[in-house]
N, C-alpha and C positions, 0 to 999 in steps of 0.2 A: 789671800782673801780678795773677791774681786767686790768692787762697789760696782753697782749700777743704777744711773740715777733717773727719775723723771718728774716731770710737774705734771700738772692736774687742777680743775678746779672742782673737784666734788669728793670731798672728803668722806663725806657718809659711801658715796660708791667706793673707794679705796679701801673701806674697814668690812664692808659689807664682803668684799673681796678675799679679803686677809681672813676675814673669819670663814668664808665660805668653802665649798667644796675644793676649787680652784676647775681650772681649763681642763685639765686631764683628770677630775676627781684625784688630785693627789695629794690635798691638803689633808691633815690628819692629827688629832691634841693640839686644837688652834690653843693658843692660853700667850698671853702677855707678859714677854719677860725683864722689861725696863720700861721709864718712861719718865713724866716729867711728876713733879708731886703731885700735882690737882690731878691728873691722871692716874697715879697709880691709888690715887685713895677711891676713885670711881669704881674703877675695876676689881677693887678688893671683894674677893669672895666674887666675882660677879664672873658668869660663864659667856663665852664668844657660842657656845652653841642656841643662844638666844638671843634670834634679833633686835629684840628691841635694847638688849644689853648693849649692843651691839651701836646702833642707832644714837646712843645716852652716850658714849665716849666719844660718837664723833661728833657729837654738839658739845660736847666738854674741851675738847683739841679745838673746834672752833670759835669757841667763846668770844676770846678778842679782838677778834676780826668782826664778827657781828656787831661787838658793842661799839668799837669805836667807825668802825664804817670804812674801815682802810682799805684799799683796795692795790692791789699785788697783779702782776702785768707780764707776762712774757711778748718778745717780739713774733710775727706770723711773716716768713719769707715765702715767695713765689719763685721760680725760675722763670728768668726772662730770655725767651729764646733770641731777642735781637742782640739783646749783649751778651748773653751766655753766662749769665752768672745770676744767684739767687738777688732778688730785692725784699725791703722790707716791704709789705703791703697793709700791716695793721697791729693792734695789738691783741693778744688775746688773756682771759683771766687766767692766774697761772699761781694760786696762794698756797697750793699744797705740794710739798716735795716729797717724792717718794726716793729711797732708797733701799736695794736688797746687797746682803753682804752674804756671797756667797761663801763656800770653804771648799776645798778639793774632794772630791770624792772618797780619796786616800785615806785622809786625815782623823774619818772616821764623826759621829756626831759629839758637838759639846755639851756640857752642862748646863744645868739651870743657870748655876750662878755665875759661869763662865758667858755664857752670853749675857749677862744684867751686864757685869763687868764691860765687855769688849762694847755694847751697844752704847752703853752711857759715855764710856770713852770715847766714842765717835762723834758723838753730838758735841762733845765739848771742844773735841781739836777742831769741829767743823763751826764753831764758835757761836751756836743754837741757845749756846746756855749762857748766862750771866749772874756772876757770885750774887750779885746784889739783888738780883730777884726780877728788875725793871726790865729789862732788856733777852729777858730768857724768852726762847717758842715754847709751847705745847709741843709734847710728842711725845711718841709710843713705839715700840719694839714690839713686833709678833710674830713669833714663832709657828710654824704649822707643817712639821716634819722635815721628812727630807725631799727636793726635787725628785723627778721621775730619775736625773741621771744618777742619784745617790748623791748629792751634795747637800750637806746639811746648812741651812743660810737662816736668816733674819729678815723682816723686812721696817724699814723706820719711817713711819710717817708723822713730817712736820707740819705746823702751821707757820707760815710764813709773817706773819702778822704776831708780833712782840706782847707781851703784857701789857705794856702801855702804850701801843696800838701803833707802834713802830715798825718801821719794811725790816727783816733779817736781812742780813748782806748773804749775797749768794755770790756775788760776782766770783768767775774760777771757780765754780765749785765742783767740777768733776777732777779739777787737776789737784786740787786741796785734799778731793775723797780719796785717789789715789794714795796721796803722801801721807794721810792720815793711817787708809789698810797699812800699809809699808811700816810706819811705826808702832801699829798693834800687833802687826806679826811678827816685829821681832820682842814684843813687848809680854805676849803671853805665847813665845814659842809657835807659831804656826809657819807653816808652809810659807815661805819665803818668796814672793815673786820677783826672779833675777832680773826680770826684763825692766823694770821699775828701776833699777841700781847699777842698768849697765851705764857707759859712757855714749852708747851708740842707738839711735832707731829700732824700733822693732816692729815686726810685722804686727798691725794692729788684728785683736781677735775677734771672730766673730761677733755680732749680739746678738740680741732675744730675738732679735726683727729677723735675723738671716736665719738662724737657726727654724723660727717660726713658719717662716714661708718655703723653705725649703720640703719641712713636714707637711705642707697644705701641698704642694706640689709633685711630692713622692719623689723624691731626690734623696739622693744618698749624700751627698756634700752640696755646700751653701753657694751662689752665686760668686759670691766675696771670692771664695775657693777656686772657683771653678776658672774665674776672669783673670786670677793673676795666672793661673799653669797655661792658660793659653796665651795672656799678652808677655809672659814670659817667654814662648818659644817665638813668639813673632820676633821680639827684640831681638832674641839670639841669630836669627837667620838673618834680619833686617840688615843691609847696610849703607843705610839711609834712610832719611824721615819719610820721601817717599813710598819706598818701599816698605815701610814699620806700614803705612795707611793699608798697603794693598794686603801685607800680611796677616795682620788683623782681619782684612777682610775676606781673608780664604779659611781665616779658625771662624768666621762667624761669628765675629764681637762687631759688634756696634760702636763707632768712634765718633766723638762729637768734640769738637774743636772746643777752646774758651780764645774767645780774640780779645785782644789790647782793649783797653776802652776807649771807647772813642775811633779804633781803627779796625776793620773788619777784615784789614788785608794780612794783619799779624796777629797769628798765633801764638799763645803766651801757653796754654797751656791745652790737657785735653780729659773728657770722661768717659769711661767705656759700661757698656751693657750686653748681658746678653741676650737671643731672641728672645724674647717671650712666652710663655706656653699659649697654646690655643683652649681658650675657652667657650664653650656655648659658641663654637664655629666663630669666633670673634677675639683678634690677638689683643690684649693687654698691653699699655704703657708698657717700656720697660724700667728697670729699676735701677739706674743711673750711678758709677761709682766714681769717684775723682784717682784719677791712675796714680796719683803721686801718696794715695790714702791707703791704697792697695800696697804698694809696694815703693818705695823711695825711689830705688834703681829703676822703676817702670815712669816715674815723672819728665815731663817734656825736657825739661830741663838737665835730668842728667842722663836720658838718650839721646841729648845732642852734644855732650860732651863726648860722650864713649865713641859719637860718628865723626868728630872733630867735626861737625857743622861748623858750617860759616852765613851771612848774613844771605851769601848767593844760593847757599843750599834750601836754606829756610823759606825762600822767597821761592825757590822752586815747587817746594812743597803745598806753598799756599793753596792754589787752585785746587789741588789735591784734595784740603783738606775743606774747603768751599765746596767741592764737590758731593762731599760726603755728606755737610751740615744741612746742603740744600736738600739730597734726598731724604733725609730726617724729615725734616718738616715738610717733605711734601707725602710721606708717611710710606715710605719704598724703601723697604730693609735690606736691598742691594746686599744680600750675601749667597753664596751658594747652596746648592743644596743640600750639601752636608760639610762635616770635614775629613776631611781627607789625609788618609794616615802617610807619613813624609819622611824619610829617613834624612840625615844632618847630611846638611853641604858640605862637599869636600875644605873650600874656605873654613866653613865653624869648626869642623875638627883640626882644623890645621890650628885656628887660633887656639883652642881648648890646648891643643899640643902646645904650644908656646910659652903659653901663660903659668900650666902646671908646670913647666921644666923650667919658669924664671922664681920658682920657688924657693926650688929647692939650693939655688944659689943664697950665701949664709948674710952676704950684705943686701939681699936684693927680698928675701922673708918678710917681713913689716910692710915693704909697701906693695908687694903684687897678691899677697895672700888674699886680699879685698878683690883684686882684677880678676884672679881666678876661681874665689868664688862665687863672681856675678858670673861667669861663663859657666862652670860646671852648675850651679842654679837653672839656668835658662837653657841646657842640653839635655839633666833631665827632669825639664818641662816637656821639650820634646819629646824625649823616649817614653815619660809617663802616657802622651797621647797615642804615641806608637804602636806601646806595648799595651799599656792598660785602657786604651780607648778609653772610655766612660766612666771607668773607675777610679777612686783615686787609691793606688797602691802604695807600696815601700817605693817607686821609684819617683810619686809625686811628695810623698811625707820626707825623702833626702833631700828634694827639690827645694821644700818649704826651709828646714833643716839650712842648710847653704846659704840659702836668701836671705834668711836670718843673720846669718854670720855676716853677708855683706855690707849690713847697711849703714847710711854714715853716722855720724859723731852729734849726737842731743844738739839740740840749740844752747848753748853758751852766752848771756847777757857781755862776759867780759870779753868773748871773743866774736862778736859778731860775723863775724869775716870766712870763721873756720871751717862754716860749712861750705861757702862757695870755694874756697881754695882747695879743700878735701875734693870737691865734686873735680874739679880744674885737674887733679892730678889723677884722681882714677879716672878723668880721658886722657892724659899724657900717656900713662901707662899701659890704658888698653891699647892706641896709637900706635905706641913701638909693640906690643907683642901682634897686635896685628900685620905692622911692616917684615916682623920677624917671620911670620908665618906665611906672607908671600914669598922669602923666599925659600921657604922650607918644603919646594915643590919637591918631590923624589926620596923626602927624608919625610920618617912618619906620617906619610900622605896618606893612609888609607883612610878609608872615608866609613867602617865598617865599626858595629857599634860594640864588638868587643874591646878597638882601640877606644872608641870614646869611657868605654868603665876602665879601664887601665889608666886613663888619667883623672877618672873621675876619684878612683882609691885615690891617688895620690895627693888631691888637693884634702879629700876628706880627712886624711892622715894631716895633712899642713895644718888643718879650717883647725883639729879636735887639738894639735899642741900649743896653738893659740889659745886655744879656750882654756888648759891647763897653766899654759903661762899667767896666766888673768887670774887662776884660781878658781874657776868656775869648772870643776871638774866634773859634774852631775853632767852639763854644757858639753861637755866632751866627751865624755860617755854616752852620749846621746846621740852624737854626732856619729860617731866610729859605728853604732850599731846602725843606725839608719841608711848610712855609705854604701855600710857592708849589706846591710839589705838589699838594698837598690842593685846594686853590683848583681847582687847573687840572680836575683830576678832575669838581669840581660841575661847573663852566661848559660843560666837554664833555659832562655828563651834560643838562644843561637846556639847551643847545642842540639836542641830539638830539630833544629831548620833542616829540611832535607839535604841531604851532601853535607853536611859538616863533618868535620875532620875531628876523633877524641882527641882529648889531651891539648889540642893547640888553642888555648884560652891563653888570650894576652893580659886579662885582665889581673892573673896575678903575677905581674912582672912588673911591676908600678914604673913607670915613667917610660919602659919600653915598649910601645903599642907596637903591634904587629898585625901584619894587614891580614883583614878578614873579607870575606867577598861579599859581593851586594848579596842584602836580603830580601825576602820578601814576607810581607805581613802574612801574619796567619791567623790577621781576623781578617773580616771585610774592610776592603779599606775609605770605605766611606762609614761616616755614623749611620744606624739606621734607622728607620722612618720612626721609627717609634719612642726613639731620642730626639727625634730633630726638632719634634716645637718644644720640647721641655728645658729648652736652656742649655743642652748639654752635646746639643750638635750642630 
C-alpha cells in the first residue's frame, strides 16, 4: 500500500476534487468511507454528487481552524544558483493534508468496511486522533473507484488545525505514513512492500509528478527512468570524475555541480537533467534530479569511491565541472546532437569479467556480490541504449532489477559510521577487480556483447541466491526472470547480426565468455530527430 502525501490550503478545492469527475474522468461512486465523528454525522445520508453537499463538509473539516484563527504554515524553497542548493525564501499557507493510500493493481478492490477499517487506522498511527476528544483533526476518507492503472486507493483529507485550535504535529510525516502502510499490510493481509523491510536502500519510485509529465510529453517512461539508464552507463565506462562529466555529456544529460558552501572550487555533490522538450519553438527549464536520489551508486560520493579518487583527482575535475555550471547559467545546453549508440570498452568488459568470477569464489560471495552487481547494472544500462535505443526493454528492467540489488545498507542511528565504511569498501573491492582486469589482457578479453550476457547470467544467478538467502524469494524470482530476459534479448540481437556463427552463444556458458566479434547496431546509431528534444535523445 503506497501513501502519498501533500498540503494545500483550500480545502473546499481538495473535496470539490475528490468528489468530482477527476483529471482523466475516472472518478466513479464518489461516497465517504471513514472520517472523523462531526464529519461522518454531516455526511450521513448526504451525496458527493451534489455540490453543495459537498461544499457543507469542507466547512465542517474546517471548522476549527476558522474559529480559532490558527494559522498552519509550510516552508517555500528556491534554488540558489550561486550556492547550488535550495533556500528558504518564505512561508506559505499549508493547513490541509492530503493523503491517497494506494493498493496494487493485483490485489484486487476492497470493501466498504475494509477501507472505514484501514483508513481510520491510519489516522490514528499517524497520530490525527486523540482518545480524549481535544487534540483530534477533522477528517474524511473518499473513495472514488479505482485509478485509470486499476489500483484501487483512498484519499484522506485532514485539517491541520485541532479541536481546540492546536497545530497537529506533522513533523516526519511521510516517513511515519510509510511505517504506518507497512503495519496495515501486515495487519489486514495486503501486499507487503519488501523494500520498506529491507536492510538496504532502494531505488526510489516514481510519483504522480513524473508519471504526469511524462503523459503531457508522450513518453513512454519518466525522466526519473530515463536519467539513471543513462548516468548509469556513463559511470560504467567512466574512469574518472572527469571523464563521468564528459560522459554524461555525450548521453545528453545535463550535469550541475552542488559546491561546498562557502567554496565554489569543491564539488560536494551533483544534479542531473535531461534536455528539455521544445515547446511553442521555446525550450523549457529542465526538471532537475539530485543523482544520489536516483540511484545511491550514481551519488558523487560513491563514484569516487569506485574510481579510488583522491583530493588530486577531485581537484582535477573541478574546472570541469565549473565548466559545465558556467554554461548552465549562461543557458548553452552543451550536448550533442544526439546519442550515439556505443558498444562496452574492452576495460568495462574486462572488469565485468573479473567481478563476476570473484563470486563465485565461496569466501569472497558476500562481499563482491554488491561490486558485481553495480557493474552488471551499469553494462546493461548500456546495452539497454544499444539495443533498445528509446525504449526501455527486459534489458533496461534487469538493469533497474541489479541496481536494486546493489545498493547500500539503510541509515542505522546506532551505527552511524556503516554507511561510509560500506561505501569505503565497495571502492576497495571494485579497485582490486579492476587491477585484476588489467591484467586479464588475453584472457576473457573480448569486448563482444555475448561475453558481456555470459557474465551478466552469472552475477544474476549470484544477485537471485542472495535474495533467497534473505528469504525474499518473490526478490529472486524476479531477479532470475528479468536476467534471463535481458540475456535473451542480446543473444537474439547477435544472432541476427550479419555473419554470425549458430550455436556459438557464450552466453550460456556462465562465467566462460567466449569472444564474439565487433558488432554493429542495427538501428541508427544516433537517436533521431524526433526524439531528440523530448528528453529521450
Amino acid at each position: 500500500m503506497m501513501p502519498n502525501i501533500t498540503r494545500g490550503d483550500r480545502m473546499a478545492g481538495l473535496m470539490m476534487y475528490l468528489a468530482g469527475p477527476g483529471r482523466a474522468n475516472d472518478h466513479s461512486d464518489q461516497h465517504v468511507v471513514a472520517g472523523h465523528d462531526v464529519v461522518m454525522q454531516a455526511a450521513r445520508g448526504a451525496s458527493l454528487q451534489d455540490s453543495d453537499t459537498v461544499l457543507d463538509l469542507a466547512l465542517v473539516l474546517d471548522q476549527p481552524r476558522r474559529l480559532y484563527g490558527t494559522e498552519v504554515t509550510a516552508p517555500v524553497y528556491e534554488w540558489d544558483e550561486i550556492n547550488q542548493r535550495k533556500i528558504k525564501v518564505g512561508e506559505k499557507d499549508a493547513h490541509v493534508w492530503h493523503c491517497s493510500l494506494s493498493l496494487n493493481p493485483t490485489e484486487g478492490p476492497l470493501s466498504y468496511a475494509q477501507w472505514n477499517a484501514i483508513a481510520t487506522d491510519f489516522v490514528n498511527e499517524m497520530g490525527f486522533t486523540d482518545p480524549d476528544g481535544g487534540k483530534s483533526c477533522r477528517w474524511v476518507a473518499v473513495r472514488h473507484g479505482l485509478s485509470k492503472n486499476g489500483n484501487d486507493h483512498v484519499h484522506i483529507a485532514v485539517s491541520l488545525v485541532a479541536e481546540d485550535g492546536s497545530k497537529a504535529r506533522i513533523h516526519n510525516d511521510h516517513h511515519r505514513a510509510q511505517a504506518a502502510a507497512n503495519k496495515l499490510e501486515h495487519k489486514y493481509g495486503l501486499q507487503v512492500l519488501e523494500s520498506r523491510e529491507a536492510e538496504r536502500e532502494t531505488l526510489r519510485g516514481n510519483k504522480p509528478g513524473d508519471l504526469q509529465r511524462a503523459a503531457r510529453e508522450g513518453d513512454d517512461v519518466t525522466q526519473r527512468d530515463e536519467l539513471r539508464r543513462r548516468l548509469r552507463g556513463a559511470a560504467t565506462v567512466a574512469r574518472s570524475e572527469t571523464d563521468f562529466v564528459a560522459q554524461a555529456r555525450d548521453a545528453r544529460v545535463l550535469v550541475r555541480p552542488r559546491f561546498a558552501k562557502g567554496d565554489t572550487s569543491r564539488v560536494v555533490g551533483y544534479s542531473a537533467a535531461l534536455v528539455p522538450n521544445v515547446k511553442d519553438g521555446e525550450r523549457p527549464q529542465p526538471v532537475w534530479f539530485a543523482a544520489s536520489k536516483l540511484d545511491t551508486n550514481l551519488g558523487l560520493g560513491s563514484l569516487r569511491e569506485r574510481w579510488g579518487s583522491d583530493a588530486d583527482a577531485e581537484a582535477q575535475a573541478a574546472p570541469v565541472w565549473a565548466e559545465r555550471h558556467q554554461n548552465l547559467r549562461a543557458g548553452a545546453l552543451d550536448v550533442p546532437a544526439g546519442v550515439r549508440a556505443k558498444r562496452l570498452p574492452l576495460h568495462v568488459v574486462q572488469q565485468l569479467n573479473e567481478s563476476a568470477q570473484q563470486i563465485v569464489v565461496p569466501d569472497r560471495t558476500a562481499r563482491f556480490t554488491r561490486v558485481a552487481a553495480v557493474d552488471a547494472s551499469g553494462a546493461l544500462a548500456r546495452a539497454s541504449l544499444y539495443f533498445e535505443t528509446t525504449n526501455h526493454g527486459p534489458i533496461a528492467t534487469a538493469s533497474d532489477m541489479l541496481a536494486r540489488a546493489s545498493q547500500a545498507s539503510r541509515y542505522d542511528p546506532t551505527q552511524p559510521e556503516r554507511q561510509r565504511i560500506e561505501r569505503k569498501q565497495l571502492g576497495a573491492d571494485a579497485a582490486y577487480v579492476s587491477r585484476l582486469a588489467a591484467r586479464a589482457v588475453g584472457r576473457d578479453s573480448a569486448a563482444g556483447w555475448l561475453a558481456v550476457a555470459s557474465q551478466i547470467s552469472l552475477v544474476g544467478n549470484a544477485v537471485a541466491a542472495a535474495e533467497r538467502a534473505r528469504g525474499r524469494l518473490a526478490a529472486a524470482q524476479e531477479t532470475t526472470a528479468a536476467v534471463s530476459a535481458a540475456v535473451a534479448v542480446i543473444e537474439r540481437a547477435e544472432a541476427q547480426r550479419p555473419g554470425a556463427t549458430a550455436g556459438t552463444s557464450s552466453a550460456t556458458q556462465p562465467g566462460r565468455p567466449g569472444a564474439a566479434p565487433s558488432m554493429r547496431p542495427t538501428v541508427s546509431p544516433t537517436t533521431p530527430d524526433s526524439d531528440r528534444d523530448r528528453g529521450r535523445g
